[in-house]
C-alpha positions as CSV (number, residue, x, y, z in Angstrom):
1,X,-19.3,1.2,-26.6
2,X,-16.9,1.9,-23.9
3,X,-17.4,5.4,-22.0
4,X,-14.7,7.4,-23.8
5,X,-16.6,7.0,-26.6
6,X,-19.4,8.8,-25.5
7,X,-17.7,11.7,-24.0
8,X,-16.7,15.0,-25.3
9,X,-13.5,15.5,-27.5
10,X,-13.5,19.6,-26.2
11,X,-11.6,18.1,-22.8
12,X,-13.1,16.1,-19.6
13,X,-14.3,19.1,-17.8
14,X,-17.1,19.4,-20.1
15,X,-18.9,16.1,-19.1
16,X,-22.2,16.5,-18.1
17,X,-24.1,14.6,-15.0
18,X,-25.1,11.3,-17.2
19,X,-21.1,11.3,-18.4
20,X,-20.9,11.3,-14.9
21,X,-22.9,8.6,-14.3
22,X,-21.5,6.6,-16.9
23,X,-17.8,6.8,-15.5
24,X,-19.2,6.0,-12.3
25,X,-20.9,3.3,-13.5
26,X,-17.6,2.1,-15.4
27,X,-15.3,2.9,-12.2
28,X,-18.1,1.0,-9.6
29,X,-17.8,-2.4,-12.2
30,X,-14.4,-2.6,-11.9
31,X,-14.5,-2.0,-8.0
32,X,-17.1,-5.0,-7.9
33,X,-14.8,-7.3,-10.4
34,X,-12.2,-6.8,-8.1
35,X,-14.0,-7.5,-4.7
36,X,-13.7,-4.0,-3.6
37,X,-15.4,-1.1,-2.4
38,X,-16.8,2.1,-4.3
39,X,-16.4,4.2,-0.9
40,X,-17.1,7.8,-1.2
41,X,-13.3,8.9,-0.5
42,X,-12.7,7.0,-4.0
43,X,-15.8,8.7,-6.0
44,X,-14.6,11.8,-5.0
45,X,-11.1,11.5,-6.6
46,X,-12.7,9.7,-9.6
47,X,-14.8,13.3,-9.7
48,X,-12.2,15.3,-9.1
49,X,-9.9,13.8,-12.1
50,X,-13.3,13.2,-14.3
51,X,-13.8,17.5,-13.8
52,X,-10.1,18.2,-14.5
53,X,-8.8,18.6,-18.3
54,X,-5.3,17.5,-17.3
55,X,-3.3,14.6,-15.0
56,X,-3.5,16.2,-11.4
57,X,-0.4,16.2,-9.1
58,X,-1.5,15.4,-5.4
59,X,-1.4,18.4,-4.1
60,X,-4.1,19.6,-7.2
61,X,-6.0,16.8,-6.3
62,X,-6.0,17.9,-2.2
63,X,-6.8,21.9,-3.5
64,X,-9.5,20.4,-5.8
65,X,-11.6,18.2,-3.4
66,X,-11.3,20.6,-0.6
67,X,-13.8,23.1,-3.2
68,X,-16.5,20.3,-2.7
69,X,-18.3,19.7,0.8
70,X,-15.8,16.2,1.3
71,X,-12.4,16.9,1.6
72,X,-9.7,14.5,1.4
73,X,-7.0,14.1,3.8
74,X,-3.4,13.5,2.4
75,X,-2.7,10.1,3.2
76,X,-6.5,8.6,2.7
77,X,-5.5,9.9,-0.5
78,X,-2.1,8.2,-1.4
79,X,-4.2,4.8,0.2
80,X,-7.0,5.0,-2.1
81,X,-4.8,6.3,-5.3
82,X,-3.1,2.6,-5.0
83,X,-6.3,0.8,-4.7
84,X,-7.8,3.2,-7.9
85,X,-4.3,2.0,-9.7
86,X,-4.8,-2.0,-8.6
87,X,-8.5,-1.9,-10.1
88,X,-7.6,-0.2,-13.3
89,X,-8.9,2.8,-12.8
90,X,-6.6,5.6,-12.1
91,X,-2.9,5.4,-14.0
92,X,0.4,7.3,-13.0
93,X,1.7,10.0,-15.4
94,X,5.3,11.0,-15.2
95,X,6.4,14.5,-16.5
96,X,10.2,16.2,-17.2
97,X,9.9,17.1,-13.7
98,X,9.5,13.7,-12.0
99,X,6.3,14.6,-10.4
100,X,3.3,11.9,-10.4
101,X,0.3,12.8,-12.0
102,X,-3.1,10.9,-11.9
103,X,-5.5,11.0,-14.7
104,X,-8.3,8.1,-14.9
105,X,-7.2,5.3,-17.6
106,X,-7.5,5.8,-21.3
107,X,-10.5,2.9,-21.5
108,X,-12.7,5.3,-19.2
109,X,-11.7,8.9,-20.0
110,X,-10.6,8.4,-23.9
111,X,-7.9,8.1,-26.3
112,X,-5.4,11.4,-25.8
113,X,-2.5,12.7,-25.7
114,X,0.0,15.2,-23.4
115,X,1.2,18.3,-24.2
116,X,4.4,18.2,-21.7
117,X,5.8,21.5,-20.3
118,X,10.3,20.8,-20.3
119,X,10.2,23.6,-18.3
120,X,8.0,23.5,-15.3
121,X,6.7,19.7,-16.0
122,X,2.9,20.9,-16.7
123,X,0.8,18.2,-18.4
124,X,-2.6,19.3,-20.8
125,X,-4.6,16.3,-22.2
126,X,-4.6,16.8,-25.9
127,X,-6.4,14.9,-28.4
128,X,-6.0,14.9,-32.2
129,X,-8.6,15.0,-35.1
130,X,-9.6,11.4,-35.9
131,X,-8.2,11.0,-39.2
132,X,-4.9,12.0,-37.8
133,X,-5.4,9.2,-35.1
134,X,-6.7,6.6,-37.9
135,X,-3.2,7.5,-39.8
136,X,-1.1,7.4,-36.8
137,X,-2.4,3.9,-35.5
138,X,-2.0,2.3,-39.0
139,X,1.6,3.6,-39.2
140,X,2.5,2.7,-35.9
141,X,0.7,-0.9,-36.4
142,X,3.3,-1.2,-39.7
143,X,6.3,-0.6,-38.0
144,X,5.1,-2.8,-34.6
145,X,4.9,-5.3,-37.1
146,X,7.9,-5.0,-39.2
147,X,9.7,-5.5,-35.9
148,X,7.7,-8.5,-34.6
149,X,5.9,-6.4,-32.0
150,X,2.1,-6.4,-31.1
151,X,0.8,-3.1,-30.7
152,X,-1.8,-2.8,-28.3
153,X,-1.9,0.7,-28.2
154,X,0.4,4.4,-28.3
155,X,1.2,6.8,-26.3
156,X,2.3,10.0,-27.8
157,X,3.6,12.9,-25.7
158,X,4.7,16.1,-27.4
159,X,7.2,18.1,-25.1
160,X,8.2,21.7,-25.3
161,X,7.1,24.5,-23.4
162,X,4.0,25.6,-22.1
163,X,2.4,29.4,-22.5
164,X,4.1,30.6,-19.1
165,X,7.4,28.6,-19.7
166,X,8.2,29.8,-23.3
């Protein structure tokens, strides 16, 4: 069972220390499968985007960290958000406003989906009921198919405007 299985369907920030441990765990095989290192800079972002219920922009990332006793500097930060992105552990989320977000990958923090803000680019992790997912992947899988495609998995991102925005 992969770790988004086991964790919460209420958002990530509800994770408690042995979901913790489990990402980690996840996040330090990968480092090791790619001859890297797990260095404390990089568990600290992986904690930072496990706590948050949303893709963080850099800057949320920076205000974030600085809360804890480490605090990351800027450009450690972009250095290490490549390496986390090489290993398979971090992916890049782009809004309406052409901002980068950072949210761990789907295999680690669990099938969702975005809520995008047109307005001021915000991004809230979503996540349906599962019969609605169980419909929506056997639909999609028919019309992959009908055009000769092999779905691996969806993405769905449903844009409008956010509470402040509308």
């Amino acid at each position: 069972m992969s770790v988004a299985k086991k964790r919460t369907h209420h958002g990530h920030g509800n994770t408690n220390g042995s979901e913790h441990s489990d990402v980690h765990g996840e996040v330090m095989r990968r480092f090791i499968k790619h001859d890297q290192r797990y260095t404390s800079q990089r568990r600290l972002i992986v904690t930072v985007l496990t706590a948050s219920d949303r893709p963080l922009m850099i800057q949320q990332m920076l205000k974030r960290s600085s809360s804890t006793k480490k605090v990351l500097a800027q450009s450690s930060l972009y250095r290490n958000l490549v390496v986390l992105e090489d290993v398979g552990v971090v992916q890049r989320i782009f809004s309406t406003d052409d901002v980068a977000r950072y949210e761990l990958n789907e295999d680690i923090l669990g099938h969702h989906h975005h809520l995008v803000c047109s307005k001021c680019g915000d991004i809230r992790d979503v996540r349906i009921p599962e019969s609605l997912e169980s419909s929506l992947d056997s639909t999609l899988a028919k019309i992959a198919k009908r055009s000769g495609f092999q779905l691996d998995q969806h993405r769905l991102d449903l844009i409008g405007r956010c509470g402040k925005c509308a």
